[in-house]
Backbone as CSV, one residue per row, in Angstrom:
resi,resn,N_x,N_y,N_z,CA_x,CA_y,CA_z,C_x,C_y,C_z
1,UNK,165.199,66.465,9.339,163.844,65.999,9.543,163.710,65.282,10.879
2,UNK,164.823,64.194,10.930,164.845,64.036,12.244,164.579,64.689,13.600
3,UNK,165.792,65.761,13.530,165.552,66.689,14.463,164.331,67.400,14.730
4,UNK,163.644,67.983,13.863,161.771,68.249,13.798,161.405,67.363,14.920
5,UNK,161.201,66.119,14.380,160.660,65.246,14.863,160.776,65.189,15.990
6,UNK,162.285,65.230,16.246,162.322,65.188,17.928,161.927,66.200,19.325
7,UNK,162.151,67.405,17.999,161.646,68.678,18.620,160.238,68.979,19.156
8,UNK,159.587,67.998,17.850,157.960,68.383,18.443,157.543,67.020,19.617
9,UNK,158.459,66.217,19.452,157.889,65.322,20.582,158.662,65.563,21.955
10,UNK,159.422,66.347,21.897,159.817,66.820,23.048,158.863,68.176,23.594
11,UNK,158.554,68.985,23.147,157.368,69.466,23.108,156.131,69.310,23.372
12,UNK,155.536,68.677,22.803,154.432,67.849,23.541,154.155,67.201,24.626
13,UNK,155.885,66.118,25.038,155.768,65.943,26.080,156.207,66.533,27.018
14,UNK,156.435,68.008,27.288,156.892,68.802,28.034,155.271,69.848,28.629
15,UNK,154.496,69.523,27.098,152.860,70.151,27.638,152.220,69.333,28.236
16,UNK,152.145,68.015,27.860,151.276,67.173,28.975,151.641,66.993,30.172
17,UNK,152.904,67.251,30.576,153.333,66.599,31.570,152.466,68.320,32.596
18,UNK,153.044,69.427,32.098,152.076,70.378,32.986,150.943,70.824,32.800
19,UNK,149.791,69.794,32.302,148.587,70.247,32.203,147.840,68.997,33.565
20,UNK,148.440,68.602,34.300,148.304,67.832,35.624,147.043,69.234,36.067
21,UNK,145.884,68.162,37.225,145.538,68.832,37.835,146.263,69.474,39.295
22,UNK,146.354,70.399,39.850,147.042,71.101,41.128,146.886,69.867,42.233
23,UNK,147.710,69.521,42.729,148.456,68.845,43.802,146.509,69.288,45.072
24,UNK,146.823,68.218,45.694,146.191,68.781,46.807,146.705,68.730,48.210
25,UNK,146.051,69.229,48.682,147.286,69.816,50.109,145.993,69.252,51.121
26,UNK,146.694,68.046,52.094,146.093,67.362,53.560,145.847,68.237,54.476
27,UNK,144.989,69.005,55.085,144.839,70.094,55.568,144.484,69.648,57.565
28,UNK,143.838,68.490,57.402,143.291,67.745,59.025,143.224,66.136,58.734
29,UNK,143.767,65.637,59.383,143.343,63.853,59.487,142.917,63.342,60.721
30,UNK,141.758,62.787,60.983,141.220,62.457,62.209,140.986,61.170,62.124
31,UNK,141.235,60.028,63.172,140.505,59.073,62.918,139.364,58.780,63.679
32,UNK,138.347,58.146,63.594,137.076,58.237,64.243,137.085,56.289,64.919
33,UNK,136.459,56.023,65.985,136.515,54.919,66.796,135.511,53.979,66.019
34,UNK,135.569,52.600,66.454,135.118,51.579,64.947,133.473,52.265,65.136
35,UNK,132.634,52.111,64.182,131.295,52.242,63.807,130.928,51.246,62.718
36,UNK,130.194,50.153,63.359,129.668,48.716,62.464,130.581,48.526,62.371
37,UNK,132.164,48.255,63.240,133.020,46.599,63.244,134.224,47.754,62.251
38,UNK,134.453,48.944,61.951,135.342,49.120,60.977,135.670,50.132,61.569
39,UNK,136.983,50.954,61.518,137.640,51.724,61.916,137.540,52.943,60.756
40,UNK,137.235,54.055,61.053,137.401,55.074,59.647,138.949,56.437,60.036
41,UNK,138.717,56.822,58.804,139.712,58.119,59.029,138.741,58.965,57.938
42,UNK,138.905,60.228,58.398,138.693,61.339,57.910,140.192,62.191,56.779
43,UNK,140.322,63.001,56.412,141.499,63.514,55.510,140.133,64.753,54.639
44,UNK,140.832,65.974,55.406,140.207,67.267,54.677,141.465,67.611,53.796
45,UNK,141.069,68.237,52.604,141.940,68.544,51.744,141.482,69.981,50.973
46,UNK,142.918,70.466,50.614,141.829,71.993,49.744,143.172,71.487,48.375
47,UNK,141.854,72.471,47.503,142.400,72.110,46.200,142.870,73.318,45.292
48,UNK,143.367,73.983,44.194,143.439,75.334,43.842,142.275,74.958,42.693
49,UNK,141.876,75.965,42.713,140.285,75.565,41.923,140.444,75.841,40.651
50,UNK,141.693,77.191,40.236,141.661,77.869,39.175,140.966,78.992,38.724
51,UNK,140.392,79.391,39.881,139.321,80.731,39.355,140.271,81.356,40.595
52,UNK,139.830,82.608,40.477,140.858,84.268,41.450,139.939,84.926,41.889
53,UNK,139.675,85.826,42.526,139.446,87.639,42.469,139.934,88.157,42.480
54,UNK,139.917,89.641,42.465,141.278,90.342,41.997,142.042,90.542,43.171
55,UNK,141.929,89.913,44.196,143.392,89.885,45.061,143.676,88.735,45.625
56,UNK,142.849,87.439,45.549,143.223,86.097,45.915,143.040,85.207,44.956
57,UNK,143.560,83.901,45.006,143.054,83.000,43.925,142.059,81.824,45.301
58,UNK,140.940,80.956,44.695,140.347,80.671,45.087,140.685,78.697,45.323
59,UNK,140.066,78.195,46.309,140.402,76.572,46.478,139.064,75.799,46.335
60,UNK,139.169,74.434,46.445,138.289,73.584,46.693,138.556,72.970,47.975
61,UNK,137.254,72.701,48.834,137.037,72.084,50.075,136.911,70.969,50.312
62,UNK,137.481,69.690,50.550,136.983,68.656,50.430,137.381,67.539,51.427
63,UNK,136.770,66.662,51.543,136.680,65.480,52.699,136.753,64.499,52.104
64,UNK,137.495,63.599,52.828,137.696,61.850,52.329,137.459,61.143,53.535
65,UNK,137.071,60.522,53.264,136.415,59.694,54.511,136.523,57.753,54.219
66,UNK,137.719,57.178,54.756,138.188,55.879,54.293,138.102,54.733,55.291
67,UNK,138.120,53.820,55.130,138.314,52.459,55.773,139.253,52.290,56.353
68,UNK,139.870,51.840,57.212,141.307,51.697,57.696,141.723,50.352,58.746
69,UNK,142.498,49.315,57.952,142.597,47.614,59.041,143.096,48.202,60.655
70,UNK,143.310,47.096,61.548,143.654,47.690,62.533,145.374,47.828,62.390
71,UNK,145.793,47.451,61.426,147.477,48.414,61.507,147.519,49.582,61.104
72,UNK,146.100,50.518,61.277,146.759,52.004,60.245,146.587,52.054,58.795
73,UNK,146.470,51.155,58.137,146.970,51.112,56.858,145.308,51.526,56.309
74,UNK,145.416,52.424,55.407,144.201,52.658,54.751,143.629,51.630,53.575
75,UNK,142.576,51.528,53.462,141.843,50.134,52.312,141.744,51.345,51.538
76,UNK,141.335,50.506,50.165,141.318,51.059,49.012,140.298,51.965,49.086
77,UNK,138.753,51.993,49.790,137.501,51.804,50.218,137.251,53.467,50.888
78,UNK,137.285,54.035,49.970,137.620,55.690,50.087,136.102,56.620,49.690
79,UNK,135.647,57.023,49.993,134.485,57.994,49.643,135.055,59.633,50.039
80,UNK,135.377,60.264,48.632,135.357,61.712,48.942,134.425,62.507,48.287
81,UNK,134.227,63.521,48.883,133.111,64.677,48.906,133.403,66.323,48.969
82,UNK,133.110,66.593,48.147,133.320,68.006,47.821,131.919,69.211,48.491
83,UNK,132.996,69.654,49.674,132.390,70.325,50.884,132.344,71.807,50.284
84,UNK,132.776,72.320,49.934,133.292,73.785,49.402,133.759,74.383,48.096
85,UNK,133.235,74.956,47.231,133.597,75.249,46.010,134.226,76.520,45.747
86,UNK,135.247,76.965,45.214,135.970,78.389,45.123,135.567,79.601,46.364
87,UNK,136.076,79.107,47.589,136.584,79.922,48.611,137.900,80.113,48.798
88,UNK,137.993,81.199,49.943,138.949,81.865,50.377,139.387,81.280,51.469
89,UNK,140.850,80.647,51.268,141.006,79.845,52.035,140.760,80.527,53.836
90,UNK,140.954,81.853,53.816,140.597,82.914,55.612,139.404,82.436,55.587
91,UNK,138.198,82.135,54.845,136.649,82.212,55.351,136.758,80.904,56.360
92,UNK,137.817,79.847,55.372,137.256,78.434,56.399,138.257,78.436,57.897
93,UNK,138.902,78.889,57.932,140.255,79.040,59.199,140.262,80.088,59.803
């Protein structure tokens, strides 16, 4: 009975752990010169969306656009935006 037990919780936690959404991949980082006293950075990112056609699978487009002190270091203070919905990653490059 034991063993069951251990079986299905090893199991389970072997499904949650890969039902994660897809990683996203840093695609451009720019930083932009202060505007109102604050320094920003940009960070484009594509995402795998989960939808295909029948010869590519499709991404998400997206932009983050953050705060940043003057050492580089990014603030918590992040606004991202979803630029592009299930394209091909050739249309945008």
């Amino acid at each position: 009975m034991k063993r069951i037990s251990l079986a299905l919780l090893a199991a389970a936690a072997s499904t949650s752990i890969a039902c994660g959404p897809p990683p996203k991949v840093l695609v451009h980082q720019e930083f932009f010169p202060p505007a109102l006293g604050e320094d920003k950075i940009a960070q484009e990112s594509m995402q795998l969306s989960g939808q295909s056609t029948d010869k590519q699978r499709l991404f998400n487009y997206s932009i983050r656009i953050c705060d940043v002190n003057p050492q580089g270091v990014a603030k918590p203070t992040c606004k991202e935006t979803l630029i592009l919905e299930n394209v091909s990653p050739k249309t945008i490059y």
